[in-house]
C-alpha positions in Angstrom: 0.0 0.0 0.0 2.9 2.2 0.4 4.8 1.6 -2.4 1.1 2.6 -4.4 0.9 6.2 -2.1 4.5 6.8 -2.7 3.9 6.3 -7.0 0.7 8.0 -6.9 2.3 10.9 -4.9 4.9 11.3 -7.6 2.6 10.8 -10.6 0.5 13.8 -9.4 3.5 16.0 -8.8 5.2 14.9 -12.2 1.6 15.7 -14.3 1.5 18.8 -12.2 4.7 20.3 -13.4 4.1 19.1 -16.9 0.6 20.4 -17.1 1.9 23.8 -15.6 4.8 24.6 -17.5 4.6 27.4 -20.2 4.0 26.4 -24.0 6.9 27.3 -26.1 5.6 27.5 -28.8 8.0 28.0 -31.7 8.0 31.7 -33.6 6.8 31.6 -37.5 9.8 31.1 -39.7 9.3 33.6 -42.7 10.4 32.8 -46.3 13.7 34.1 -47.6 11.7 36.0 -50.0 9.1 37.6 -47.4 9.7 40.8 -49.0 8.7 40.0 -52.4 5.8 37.6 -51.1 4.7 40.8 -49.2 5.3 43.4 -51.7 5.6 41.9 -55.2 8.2 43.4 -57.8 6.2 47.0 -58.0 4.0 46.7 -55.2 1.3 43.7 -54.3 -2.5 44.8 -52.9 -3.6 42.5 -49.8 -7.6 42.8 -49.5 -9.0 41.8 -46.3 -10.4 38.3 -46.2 -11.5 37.5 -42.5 -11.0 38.7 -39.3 -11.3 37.6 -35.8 -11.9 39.6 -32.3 -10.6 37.5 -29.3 -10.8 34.3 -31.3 -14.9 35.5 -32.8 -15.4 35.8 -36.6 -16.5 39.7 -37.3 -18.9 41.0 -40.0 -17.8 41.8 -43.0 -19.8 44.4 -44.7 -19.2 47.9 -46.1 -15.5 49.2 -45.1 -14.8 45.6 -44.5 -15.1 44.3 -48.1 -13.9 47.3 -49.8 -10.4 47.3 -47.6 -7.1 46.7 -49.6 -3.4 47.3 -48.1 -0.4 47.8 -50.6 2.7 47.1 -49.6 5.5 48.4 -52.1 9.2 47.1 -52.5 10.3 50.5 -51.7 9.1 50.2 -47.9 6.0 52.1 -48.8 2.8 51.1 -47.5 -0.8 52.7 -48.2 -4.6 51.5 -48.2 -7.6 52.4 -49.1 -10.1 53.7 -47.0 -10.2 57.4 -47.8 -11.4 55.9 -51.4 -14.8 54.8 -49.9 -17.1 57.2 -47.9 -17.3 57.0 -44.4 -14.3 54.0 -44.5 -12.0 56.8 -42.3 -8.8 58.6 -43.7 -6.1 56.3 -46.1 -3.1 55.6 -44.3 0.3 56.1 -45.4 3.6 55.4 -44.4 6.4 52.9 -44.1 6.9 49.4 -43.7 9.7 46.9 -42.5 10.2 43.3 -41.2 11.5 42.9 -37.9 11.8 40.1 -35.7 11.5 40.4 -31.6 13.9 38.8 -28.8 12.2 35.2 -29.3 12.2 35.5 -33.2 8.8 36.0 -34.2 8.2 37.7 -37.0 6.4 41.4 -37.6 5.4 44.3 -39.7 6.4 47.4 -38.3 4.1 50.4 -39.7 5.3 53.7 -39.1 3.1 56.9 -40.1 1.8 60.0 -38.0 -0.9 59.0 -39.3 -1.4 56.1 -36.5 -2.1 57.6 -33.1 -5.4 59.2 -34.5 -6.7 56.0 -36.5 -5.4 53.1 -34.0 -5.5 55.7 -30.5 -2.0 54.7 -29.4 0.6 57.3 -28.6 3.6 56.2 -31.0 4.0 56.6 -34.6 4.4 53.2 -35.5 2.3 49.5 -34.9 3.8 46.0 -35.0 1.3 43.2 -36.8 2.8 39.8 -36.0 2.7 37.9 -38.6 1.1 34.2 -38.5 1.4 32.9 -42.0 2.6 34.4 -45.3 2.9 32.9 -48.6 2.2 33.9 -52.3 -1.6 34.2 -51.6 -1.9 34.6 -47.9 -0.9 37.5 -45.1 -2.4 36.3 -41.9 -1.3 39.2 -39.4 -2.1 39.3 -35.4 -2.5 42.4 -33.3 -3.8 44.5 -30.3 -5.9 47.2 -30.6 -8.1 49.2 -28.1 -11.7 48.9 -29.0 -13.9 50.6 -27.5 -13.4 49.9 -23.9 -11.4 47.2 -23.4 -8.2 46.1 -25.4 -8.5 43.0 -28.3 -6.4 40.7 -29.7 -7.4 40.5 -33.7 -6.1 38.1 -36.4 -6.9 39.6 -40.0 -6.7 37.3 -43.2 -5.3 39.0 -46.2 -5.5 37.4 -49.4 -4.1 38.4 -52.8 -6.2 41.2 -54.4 -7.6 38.7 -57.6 -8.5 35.7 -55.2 -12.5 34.7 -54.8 -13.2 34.2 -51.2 -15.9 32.4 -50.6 -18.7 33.4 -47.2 -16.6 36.6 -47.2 -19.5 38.9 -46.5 -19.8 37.1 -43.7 -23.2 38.7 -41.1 -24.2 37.4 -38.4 
């Protein structure tokens, strides 16, 4: 009966470091050619295919579905919105890739454009980015809404690709 006590004892405190211990999960490896995935040869148009709040699908309607980002080889980046009416002004600025201290992979947007349109006191944003590939740009970042602050992943897509369910509505 001891010899049981003693094994169970020790099962419970290995499973409770195991089950404790944090995830490391391993940072996104980005293709050599991220740039021109990202960019093109004279500049590549991203349109927005999904995005999530906190892990929930959003609508997509209006602003939404009309959204495109272009990302130029030159480090210039600019979208859309001021195109459409009531979409909000078009941001400009500049683009890099940077990695931070575990090697995940970002955007870095930098415009005095930003701390109007995303309310955050510095002139640039980081977008981690998830996945990117010829057709795809999946990007995660923070961003106060409304009241409390959320974590959103937005889909990206090439400009020319059919998305199907895209104007998702709940």
């Amino acid at each position: 009966m001891q010899i049981y006590s003693s094994s169970l004892v020790i099962l419970i405190v290995v499973l409770s470091f195991t089950s404790c211990t944090k995830s490391s999960k391993k940072p996104y490896i980005l293709p050599d050619n991220a740039i021109s995935l990202l960019a093109g040869e004279t500049g590549k148009t991203w349109k927005l295919a999904w995005r999530y709040n906190n892990g929930t699908r959003m609508n997509m309607r209006g602003c939404f579905l009309s959204y495109r980002a272009t990302y130029s080889p030159d480090m210039m980046f600019r979208d859309n919105n001021g195109d459409h009416q009531d979409c909000g002004l078009t941001l400009l600025g500049n683009w890099e890739i940077t990695k931070d201290k575990k090697g995940n992979p970002y955007i870095k947007l930098t415009s005095d454009q930003l701390p109007d349109i995303m309310h955050i006191d510095k002139n640039y944003k980081f977008f981690k980015i998830l996945k990117l590939d010829k057709d795809t740009l999946r990007i995660q970042f923070r961003h106060k809404q409304f009241s409390s602050k959320s974590t959103f992943v937005d889909t990206f897509v090439s400009e020319h690709i059919k998305i199907e369910d895209r104007d998702f509505h709940w």
